[in-house]
N, CA, C and O of each residue as an XYZ file, in Angstrom:
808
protein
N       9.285    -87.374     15.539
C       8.561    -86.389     16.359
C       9.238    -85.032     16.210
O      10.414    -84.744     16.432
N       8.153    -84.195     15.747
C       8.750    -82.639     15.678
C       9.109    -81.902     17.024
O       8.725    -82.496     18.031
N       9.815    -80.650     17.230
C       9.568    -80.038     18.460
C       8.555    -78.943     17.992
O       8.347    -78.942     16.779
N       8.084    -78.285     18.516
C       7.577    -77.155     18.207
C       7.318    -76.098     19.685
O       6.975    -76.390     20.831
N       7.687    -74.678     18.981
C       7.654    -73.818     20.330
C       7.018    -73.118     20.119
O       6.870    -72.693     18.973
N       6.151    -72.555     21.470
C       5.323    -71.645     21.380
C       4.947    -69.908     20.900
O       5.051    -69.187     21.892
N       4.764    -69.552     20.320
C       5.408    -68.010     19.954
C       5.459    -67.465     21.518
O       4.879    -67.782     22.557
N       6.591    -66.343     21.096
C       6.842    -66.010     22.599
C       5.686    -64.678     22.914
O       5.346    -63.818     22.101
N       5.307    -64.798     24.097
C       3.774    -63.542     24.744
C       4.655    -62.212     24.567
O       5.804    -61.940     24.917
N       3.626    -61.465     23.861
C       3.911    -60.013     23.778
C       4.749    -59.388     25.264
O       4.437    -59.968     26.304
N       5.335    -58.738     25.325
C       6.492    -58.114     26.688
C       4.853    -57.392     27.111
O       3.890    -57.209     26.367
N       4.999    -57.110     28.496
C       3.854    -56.170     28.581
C       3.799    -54.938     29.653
O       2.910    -54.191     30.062
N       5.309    -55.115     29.923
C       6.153    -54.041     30.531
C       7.463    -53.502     29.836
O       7.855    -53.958     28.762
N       8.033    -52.622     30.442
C       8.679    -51.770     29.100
C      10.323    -51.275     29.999
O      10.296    -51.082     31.214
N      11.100    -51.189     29.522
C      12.329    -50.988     30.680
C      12.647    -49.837     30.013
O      12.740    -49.705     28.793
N      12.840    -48.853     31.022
C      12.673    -47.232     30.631
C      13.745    -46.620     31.644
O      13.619    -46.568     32.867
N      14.875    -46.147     30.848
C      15.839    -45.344     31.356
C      15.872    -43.992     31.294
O      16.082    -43.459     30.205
N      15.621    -43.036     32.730
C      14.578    -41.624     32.350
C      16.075    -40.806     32.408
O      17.042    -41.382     32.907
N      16.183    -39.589     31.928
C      17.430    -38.776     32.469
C      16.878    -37.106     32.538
O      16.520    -36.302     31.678
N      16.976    -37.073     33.611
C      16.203    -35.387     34.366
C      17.173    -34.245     33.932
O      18.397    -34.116     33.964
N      16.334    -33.618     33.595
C      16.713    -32.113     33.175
C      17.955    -31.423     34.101
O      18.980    -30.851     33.730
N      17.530    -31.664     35.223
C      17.589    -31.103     36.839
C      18.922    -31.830     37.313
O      19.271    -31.849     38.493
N      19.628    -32.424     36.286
C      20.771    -33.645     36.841
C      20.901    -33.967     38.096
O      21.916    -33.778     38.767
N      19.670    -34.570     38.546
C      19.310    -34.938     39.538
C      19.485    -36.438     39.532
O      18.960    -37.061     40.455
N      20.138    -37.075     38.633
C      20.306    -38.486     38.440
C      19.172    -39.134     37.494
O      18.020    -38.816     37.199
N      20.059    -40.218     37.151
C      18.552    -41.069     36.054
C      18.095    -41.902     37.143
O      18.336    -42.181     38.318
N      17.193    -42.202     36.029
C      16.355    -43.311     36.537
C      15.900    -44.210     36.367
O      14.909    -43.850     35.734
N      15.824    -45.564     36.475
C      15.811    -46.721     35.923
C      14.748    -47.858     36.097
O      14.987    -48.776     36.881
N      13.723    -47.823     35.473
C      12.518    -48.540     36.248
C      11.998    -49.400     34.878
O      12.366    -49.137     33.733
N      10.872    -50.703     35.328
C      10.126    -50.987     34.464
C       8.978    -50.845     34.834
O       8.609    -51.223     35.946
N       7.966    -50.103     33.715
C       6.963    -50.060     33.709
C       5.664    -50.844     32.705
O       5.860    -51.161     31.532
N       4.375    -51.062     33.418
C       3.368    -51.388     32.398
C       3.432    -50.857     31.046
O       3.998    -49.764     31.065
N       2.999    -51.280     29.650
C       3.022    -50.996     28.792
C       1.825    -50.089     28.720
O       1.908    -48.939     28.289
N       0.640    -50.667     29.181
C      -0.819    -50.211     29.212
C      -1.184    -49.004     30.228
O      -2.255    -48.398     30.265
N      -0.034    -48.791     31.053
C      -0.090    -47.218     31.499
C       0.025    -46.522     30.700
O       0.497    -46.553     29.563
N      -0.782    -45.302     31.774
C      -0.849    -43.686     30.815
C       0.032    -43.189     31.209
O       0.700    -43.876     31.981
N       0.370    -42.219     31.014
C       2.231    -41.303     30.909
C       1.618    -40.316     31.859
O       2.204    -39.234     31.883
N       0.781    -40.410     32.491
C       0.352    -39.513     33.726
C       0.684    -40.389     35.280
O       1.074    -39.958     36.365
N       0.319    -41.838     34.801
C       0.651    -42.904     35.845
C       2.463    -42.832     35.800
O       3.119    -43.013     36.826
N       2.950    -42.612     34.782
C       4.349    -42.784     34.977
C       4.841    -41.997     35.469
O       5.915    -42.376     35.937
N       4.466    -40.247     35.772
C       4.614    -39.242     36.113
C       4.692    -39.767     37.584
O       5.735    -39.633     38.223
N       3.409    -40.462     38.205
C       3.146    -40.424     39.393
C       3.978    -41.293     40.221
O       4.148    -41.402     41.435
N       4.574    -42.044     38.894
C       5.815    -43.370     40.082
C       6.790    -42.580     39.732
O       7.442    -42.417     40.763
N       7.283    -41.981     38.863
C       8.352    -40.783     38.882
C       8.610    -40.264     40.453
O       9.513    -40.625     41.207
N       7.583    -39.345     40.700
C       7.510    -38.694     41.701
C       7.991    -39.584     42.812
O       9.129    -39.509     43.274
N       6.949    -40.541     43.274
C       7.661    -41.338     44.265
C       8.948    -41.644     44.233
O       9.632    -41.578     45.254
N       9.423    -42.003     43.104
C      10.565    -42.526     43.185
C      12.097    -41.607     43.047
O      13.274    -41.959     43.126
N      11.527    -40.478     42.842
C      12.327    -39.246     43.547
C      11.653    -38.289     43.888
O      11.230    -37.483     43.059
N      11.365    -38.166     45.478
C      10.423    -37.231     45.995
C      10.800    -36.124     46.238
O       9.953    -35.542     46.916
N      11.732    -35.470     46.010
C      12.407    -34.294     45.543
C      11.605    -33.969     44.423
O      11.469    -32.748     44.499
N      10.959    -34.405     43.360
C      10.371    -34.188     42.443
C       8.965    -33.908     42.298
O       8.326    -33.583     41.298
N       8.480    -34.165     43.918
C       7.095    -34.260     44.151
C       6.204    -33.151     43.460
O       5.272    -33.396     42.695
N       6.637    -31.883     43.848
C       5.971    -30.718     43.845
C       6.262    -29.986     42.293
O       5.543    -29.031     41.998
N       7.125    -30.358     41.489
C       7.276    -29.941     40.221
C       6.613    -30.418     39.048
O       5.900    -31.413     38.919
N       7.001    -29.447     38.109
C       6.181    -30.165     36.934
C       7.001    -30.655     36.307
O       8.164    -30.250     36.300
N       6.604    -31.575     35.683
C       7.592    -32.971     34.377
C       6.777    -32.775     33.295
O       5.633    -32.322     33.254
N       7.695    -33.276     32.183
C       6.987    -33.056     30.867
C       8.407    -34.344     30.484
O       9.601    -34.426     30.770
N       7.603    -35.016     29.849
C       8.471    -36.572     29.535
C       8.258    -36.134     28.007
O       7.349    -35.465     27.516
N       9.733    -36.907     27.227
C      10.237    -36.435     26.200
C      10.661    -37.941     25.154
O      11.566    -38.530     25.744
N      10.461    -38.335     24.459
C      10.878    -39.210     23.964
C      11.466    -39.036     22.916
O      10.945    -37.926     22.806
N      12.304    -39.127     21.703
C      12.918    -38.414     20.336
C      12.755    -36.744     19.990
O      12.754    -36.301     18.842
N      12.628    -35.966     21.146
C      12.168    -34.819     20.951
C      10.833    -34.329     20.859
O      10.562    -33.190     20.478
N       9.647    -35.546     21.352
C       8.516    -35.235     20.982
C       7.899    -35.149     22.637
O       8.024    -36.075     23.438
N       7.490    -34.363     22.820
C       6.327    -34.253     24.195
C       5.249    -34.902     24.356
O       4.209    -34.507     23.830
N       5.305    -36.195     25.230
C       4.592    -37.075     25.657
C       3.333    -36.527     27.110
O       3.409    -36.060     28.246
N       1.957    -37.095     25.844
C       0.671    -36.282     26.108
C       0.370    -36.957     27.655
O       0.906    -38.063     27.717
N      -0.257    -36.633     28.767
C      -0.814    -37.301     30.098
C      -2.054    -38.671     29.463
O      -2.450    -39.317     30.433
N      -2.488    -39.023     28.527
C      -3.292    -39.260     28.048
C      -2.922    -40.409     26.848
O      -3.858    -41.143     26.530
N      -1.936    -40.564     26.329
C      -1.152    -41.219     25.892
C      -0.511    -42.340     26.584
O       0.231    -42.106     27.538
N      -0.716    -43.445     26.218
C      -0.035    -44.959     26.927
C       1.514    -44.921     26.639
O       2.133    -44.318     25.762
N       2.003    -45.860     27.777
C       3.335    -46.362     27.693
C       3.602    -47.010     26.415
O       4.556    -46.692     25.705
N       2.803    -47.870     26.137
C       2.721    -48.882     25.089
C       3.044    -48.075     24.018
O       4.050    -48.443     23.410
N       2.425    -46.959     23.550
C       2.536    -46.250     22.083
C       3.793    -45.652     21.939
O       4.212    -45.424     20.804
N       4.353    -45.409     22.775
C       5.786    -45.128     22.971
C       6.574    -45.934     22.691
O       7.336    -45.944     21.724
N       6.382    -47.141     24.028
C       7.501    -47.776     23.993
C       7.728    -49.702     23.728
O       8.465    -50.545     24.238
N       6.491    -49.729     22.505
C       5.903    -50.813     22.741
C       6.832    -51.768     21.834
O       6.880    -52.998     21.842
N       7.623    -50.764     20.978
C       8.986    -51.475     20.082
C       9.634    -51.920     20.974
O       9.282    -51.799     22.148
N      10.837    -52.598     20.566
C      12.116    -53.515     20.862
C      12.541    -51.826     22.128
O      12.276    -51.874     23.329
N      13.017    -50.897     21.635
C      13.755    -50.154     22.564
C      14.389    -49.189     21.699
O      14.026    -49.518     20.570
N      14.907    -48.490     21.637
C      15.914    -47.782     21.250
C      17.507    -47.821     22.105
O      18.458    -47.198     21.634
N      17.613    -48.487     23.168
C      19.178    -48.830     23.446
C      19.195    -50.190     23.788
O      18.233    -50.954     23.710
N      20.607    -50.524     24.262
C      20.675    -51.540     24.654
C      19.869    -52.561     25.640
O      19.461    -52.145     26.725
N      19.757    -53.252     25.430
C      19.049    -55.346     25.553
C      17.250    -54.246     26.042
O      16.707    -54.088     27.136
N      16.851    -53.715     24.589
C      15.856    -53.313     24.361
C      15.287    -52.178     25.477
O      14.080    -52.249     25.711
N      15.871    -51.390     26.012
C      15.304    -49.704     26.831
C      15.230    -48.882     26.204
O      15.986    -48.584     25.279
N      14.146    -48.246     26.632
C      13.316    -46.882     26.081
C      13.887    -46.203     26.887
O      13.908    -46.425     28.098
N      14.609    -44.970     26.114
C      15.728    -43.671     27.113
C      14.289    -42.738     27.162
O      13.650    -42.996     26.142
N      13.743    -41.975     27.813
C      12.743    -41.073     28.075
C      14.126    -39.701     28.889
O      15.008    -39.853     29.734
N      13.609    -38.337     27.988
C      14.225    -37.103     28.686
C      12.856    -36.696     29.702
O      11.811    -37.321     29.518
N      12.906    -35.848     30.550
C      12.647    -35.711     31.858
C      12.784    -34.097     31.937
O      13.883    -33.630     32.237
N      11.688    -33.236     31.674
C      12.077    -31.791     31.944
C      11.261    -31.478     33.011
O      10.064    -31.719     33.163
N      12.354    -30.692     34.015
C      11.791    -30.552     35.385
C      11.214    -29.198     35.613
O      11.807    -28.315     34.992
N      10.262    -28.829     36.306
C      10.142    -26.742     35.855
C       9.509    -26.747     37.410
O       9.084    -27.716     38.040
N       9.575    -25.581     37.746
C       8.499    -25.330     38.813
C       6.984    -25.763     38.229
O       6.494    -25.729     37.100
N       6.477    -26.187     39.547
C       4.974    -26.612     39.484
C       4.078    -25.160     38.734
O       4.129    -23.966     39.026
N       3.349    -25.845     37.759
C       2.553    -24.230     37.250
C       1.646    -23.754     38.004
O       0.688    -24.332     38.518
N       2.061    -22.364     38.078
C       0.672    -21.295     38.814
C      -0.521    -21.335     38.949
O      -1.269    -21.101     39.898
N      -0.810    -21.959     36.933
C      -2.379    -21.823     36.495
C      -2.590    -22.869     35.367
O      -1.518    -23.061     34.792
N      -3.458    -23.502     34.928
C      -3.602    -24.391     34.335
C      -3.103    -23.610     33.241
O      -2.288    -24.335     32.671
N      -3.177    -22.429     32.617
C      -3.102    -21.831     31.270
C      -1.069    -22.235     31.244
O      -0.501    -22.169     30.154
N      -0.424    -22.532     32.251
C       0.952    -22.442     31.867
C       1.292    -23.977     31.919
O       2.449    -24.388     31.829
N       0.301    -24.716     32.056
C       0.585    -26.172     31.487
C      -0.260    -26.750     30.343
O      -0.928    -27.775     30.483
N      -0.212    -26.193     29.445
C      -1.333    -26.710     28.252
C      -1.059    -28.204     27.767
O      -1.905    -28.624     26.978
N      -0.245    -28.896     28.029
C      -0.047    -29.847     27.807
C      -0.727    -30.887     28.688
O      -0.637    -32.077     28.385
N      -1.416    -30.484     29.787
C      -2.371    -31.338     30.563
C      -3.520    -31.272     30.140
O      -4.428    -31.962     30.603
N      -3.665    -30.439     29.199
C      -5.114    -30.811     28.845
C      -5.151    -31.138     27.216
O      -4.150    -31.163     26.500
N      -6.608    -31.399     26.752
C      -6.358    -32.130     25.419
C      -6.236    -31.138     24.677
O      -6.621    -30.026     25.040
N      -5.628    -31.383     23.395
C      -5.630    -29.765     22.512
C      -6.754    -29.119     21.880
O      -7.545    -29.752     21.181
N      -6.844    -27.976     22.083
C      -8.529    -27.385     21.308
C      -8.502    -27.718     20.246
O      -7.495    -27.566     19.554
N      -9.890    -28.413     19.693
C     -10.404    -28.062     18.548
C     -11.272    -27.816     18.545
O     -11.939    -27.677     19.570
N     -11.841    -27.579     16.955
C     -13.000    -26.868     16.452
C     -12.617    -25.503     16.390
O     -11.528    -25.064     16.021
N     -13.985    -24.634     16.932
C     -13.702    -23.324     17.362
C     -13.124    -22.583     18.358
O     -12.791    -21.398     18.390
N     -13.016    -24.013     19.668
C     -12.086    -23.780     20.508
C     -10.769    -23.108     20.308
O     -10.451    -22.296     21.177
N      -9.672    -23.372     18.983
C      -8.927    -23.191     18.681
C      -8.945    -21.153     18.217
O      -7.995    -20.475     17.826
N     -10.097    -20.807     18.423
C     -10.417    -19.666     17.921
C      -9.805    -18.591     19.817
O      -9.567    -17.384     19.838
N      -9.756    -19.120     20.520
C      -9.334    -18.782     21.843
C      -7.825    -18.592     22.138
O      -7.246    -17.841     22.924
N      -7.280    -19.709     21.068
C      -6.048    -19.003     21.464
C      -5.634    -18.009     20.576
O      -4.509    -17.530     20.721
N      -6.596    -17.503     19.400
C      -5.980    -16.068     18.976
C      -6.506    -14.684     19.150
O      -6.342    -13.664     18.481
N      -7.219    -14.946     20.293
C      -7.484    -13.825     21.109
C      -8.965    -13.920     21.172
O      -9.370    -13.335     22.176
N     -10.331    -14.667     20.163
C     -11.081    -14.313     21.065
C     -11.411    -15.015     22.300
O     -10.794    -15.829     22.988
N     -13.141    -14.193     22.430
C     -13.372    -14.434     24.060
C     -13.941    -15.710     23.936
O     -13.812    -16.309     22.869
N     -14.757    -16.382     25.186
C     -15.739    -17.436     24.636
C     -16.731    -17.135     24.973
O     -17.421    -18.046     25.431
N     -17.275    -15.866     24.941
C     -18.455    -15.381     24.525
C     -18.367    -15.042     22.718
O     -19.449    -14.959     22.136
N     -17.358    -14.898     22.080
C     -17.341    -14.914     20.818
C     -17.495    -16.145     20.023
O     -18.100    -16.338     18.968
N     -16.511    -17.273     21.097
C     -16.721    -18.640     20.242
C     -17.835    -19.330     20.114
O     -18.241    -19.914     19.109
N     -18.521    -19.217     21.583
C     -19.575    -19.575     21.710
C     -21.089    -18.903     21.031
O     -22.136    -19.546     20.955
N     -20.943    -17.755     20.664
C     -22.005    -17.150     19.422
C     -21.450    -17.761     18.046
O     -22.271    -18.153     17.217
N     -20.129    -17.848     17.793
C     -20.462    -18.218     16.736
C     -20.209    -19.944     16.283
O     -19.925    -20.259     15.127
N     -20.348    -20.835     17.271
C     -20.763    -21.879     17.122
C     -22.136    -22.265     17.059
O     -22.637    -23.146     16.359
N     -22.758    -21.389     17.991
C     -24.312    -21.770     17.881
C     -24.623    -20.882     16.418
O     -25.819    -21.050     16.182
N     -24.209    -20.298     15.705
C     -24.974    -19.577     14.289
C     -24.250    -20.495     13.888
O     -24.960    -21.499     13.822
N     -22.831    -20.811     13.461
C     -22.692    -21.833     12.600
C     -23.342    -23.387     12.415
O     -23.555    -23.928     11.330
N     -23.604    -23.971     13.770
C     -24.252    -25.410     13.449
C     -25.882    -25.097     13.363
O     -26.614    -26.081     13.255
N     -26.192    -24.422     13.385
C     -27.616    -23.704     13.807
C     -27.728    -23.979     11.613
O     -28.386    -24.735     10.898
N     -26.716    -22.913     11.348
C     -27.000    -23.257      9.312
C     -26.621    -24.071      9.358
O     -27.771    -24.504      9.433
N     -25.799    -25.277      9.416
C     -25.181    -26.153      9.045
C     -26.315    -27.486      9.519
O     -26.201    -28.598      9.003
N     -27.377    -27.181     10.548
C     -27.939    -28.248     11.226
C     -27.493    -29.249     12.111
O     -28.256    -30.091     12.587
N     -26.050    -29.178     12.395
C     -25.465    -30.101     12.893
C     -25.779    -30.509     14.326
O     -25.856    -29.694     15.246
N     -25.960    -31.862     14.463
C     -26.547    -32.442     15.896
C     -24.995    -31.864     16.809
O     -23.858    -32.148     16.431
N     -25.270    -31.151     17.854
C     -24.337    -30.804     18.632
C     -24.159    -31.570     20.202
O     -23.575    -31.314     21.255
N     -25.045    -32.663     19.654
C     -25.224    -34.203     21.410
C     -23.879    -34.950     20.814
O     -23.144    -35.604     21.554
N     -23.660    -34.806     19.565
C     -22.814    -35.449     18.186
C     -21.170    -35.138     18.338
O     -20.377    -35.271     17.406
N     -20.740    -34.607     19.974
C     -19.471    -33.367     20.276
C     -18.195    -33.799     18.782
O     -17.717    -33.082     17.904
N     -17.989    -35.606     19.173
C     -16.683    -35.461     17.478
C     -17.140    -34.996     16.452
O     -16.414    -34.187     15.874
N     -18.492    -35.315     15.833
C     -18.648    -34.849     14.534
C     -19.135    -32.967     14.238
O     -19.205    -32.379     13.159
N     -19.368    -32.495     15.471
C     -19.286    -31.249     15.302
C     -18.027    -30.826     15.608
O     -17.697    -29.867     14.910
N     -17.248    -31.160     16.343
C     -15.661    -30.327     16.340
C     -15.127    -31.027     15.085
O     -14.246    -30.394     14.503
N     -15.415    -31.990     14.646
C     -14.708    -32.727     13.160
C     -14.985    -31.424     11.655
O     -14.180    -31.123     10.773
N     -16.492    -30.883     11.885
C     -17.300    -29.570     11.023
C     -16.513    -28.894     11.135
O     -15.741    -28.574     10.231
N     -16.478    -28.312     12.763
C     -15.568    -27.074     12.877
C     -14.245    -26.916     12.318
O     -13.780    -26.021     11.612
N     -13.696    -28.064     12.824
C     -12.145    -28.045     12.264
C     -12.011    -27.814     10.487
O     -11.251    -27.020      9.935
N     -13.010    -28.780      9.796
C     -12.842    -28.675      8.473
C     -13.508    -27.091      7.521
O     -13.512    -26.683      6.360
N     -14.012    -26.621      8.904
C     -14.314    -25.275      8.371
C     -13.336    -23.959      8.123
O     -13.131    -23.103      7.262
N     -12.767    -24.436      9.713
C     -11.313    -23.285     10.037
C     -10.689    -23.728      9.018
O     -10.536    -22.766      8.265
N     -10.041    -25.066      8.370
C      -9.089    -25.058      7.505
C      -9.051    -25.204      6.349
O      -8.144    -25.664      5.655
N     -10.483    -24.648      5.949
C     -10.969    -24.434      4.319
C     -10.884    -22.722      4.484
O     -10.850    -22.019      3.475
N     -10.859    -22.222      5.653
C     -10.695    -20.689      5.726
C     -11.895    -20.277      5.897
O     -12.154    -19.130      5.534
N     -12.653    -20.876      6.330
C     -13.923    -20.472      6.101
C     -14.920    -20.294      4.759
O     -15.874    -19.539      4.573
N     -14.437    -21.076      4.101
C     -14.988    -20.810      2.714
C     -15.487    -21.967      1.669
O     -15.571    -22.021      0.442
N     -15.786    -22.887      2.766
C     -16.181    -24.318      2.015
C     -17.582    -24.094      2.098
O     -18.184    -23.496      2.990
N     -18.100    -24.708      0.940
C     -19.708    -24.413      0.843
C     -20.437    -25.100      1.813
O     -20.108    -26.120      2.417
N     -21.494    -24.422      1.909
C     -22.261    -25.205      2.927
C     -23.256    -25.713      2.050
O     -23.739    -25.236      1.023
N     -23.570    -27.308      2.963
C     -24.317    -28.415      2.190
C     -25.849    -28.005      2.555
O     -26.515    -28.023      1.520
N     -26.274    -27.806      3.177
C     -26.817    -27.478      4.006
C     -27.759    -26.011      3.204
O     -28.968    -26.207      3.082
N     -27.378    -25.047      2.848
C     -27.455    -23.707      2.539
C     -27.018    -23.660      0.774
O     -26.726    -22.662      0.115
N     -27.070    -24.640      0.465
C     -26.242    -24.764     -1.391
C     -27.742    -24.089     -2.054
O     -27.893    -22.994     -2.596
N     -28.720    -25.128     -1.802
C     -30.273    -24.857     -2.252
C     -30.682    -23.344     -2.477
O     -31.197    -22.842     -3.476
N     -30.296    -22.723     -1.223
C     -30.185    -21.089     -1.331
C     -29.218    -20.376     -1.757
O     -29.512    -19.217     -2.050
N     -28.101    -20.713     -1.891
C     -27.049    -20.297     -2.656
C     -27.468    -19.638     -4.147
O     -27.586    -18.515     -4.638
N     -27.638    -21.216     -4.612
C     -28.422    -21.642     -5.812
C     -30.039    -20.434     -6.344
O     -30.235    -19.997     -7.477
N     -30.896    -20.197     -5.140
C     -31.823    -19.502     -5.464
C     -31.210    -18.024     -5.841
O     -31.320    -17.341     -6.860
N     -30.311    -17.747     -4.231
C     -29.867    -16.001     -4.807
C     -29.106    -15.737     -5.925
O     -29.029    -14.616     -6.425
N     -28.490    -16.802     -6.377
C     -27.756    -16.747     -7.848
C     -28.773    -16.503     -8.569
O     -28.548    -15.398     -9.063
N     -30.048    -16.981     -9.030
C     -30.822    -16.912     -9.749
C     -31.482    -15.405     -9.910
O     -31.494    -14.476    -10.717
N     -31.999    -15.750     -8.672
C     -32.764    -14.303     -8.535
C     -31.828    -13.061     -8.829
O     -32.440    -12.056     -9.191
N     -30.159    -12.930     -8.717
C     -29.002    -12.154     -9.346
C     -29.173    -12.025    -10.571
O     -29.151    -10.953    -11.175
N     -29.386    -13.272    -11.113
C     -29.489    -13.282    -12.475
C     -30.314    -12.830    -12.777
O     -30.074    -11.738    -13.291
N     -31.519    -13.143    -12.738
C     -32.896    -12.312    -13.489
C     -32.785    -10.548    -12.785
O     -33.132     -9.672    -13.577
N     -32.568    -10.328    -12.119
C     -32.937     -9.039    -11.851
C     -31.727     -8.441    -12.377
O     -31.678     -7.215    -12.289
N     -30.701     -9.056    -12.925
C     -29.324     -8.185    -13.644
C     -30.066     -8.290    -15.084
O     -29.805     -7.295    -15.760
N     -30.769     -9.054    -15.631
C     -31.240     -9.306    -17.143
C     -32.382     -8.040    -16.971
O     -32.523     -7.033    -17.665
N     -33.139     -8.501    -15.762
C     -34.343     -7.362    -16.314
C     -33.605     -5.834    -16.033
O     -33.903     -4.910    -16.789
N     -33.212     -5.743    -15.582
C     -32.480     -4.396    -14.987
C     -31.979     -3.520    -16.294
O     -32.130     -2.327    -16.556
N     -31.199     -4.795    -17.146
C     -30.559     -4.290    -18.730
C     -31.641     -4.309    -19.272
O     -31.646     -3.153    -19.695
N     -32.507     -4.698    -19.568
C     -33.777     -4.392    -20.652
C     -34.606     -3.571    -20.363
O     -35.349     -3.115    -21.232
N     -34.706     -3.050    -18.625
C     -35.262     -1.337    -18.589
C     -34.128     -0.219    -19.120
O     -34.305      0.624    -20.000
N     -32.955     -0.446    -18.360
C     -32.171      0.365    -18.893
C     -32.356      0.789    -20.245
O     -32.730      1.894    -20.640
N     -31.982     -0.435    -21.040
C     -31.963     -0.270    -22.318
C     -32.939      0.316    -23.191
O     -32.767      0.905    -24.259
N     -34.574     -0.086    -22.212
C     -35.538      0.738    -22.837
C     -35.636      2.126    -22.455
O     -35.693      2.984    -23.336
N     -35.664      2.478    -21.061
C     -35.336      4.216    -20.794
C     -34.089      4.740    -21.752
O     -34.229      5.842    -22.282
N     -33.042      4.093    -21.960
C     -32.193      5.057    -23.165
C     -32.980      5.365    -24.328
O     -32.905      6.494    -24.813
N     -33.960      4.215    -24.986
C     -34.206      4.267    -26.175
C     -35.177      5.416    -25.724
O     -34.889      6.490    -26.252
N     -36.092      5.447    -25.007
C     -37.007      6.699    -24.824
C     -36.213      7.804    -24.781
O     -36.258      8.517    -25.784
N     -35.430      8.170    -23.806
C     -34.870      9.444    -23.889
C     -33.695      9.900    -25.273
O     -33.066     10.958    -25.265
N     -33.602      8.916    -26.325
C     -33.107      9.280    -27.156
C     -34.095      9.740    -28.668
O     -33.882     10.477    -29.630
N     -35.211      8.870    -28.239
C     -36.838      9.350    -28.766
C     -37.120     10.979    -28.626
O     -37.523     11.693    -29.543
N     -36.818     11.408    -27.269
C     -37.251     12.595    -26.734
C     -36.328     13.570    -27.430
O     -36.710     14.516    -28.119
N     -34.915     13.198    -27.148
C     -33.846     14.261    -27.869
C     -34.424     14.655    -29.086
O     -34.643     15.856    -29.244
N     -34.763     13.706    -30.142
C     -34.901     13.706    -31.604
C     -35.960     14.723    -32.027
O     -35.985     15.517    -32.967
N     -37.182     14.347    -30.645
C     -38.194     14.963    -31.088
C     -38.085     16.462    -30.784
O     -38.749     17.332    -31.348
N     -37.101     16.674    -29.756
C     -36.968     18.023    -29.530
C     -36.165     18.751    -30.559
O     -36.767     19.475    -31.352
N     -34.769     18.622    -30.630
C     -34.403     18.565    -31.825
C     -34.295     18.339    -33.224
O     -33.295     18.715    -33.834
């Protein structure tokens, strides 16, 4: 008779050693894996209510951990210290004024959105999203695959052909062409006349 053992169940909480900016002491808790890092914020707080009213921004290898982002994607490895804990840094600030001084609570712009943070308005972005999907045809009920357009537009520079508008591309090239051909064969015939005229005058 064999033994055989069961594989062992995925962990599905995470042991997380936090250390505050504010050397206000660490902190030592386990949390769900399947929390969001906004829920962890919020047992933070409780669990030092001195902390209630400030803003946190949780830090893991130097990277800034999104409100929107799970425990799990973080910390769903073995650990980074000892008998497997996730060390999380902890930056403490005054609570922000205005949403514009916590951008990290919200998701990051794209598309043309991204056109806002270099100064214009969104009366600018917004004209020129509706002319751009307007040529482009793009279903705009469609929000990923039109900010997916936008984005691949900003980072072709604006200068990727449109699929959409090629057909006409294609025509005004043409019509360039013939009217540069006929253009040289009047030319060419008004010289020959007025060099007719010289001769005959002379």
């Amino acid at each position: 008779m064999t033994n055989s053992s069961a594989p062992a169940a995925p962990p599905t909480d995470a042991l997380l050693h936090i250390m505050f900016s504010d050397n206000s002491g660490d902190l030592t808790i386990t949390h769900p894996l399947a929390a969001r890092i906004s829920d962890l914020k919020r047992v933070i707080a409780i669990q030092k209510p001195a902390l209630a009213n400030h803003h946190l921004r949780l830090l893991f290898k130097g990277r800034i951990l999104q409100n929107s982002e799970t425990l799990g994607a973080v910390a769903g490895g073995p650990g980074d210290g000892a008998g497997g804990t996730t060390h999380l840094h902890c930056a403490v600030s005054e609570a922000p004024a205005s949403e514009e001084q916590a951008p990290e609570l919200r998701a990051p712009a794209t598309g043309f959105d991204r056109l806002l943070e270099t100064g214009f308005s969104q009366e600018e972005v917004s004209a020129l999203r509706a002319q751009f999907h307007s040529l482009r045809g793009t279903d705009t009920n469609e929000a990923g695959r039109a900010a997916a357009a936008e984005e691949e537009w900003i980072d072709m520079g604006g200068n990727q052909p449109d699929p959409v508008s090629a057909d006409g591309g294609q025509l005004d090239m043409f019509i360039g062409l013939c009217a540069g051909f006929f253009m040289g064969l009047m030319a060419g015939f008004l010289l020959n006349i007025s060099f007719g005229i010289l001769r005959f005058l002379y």
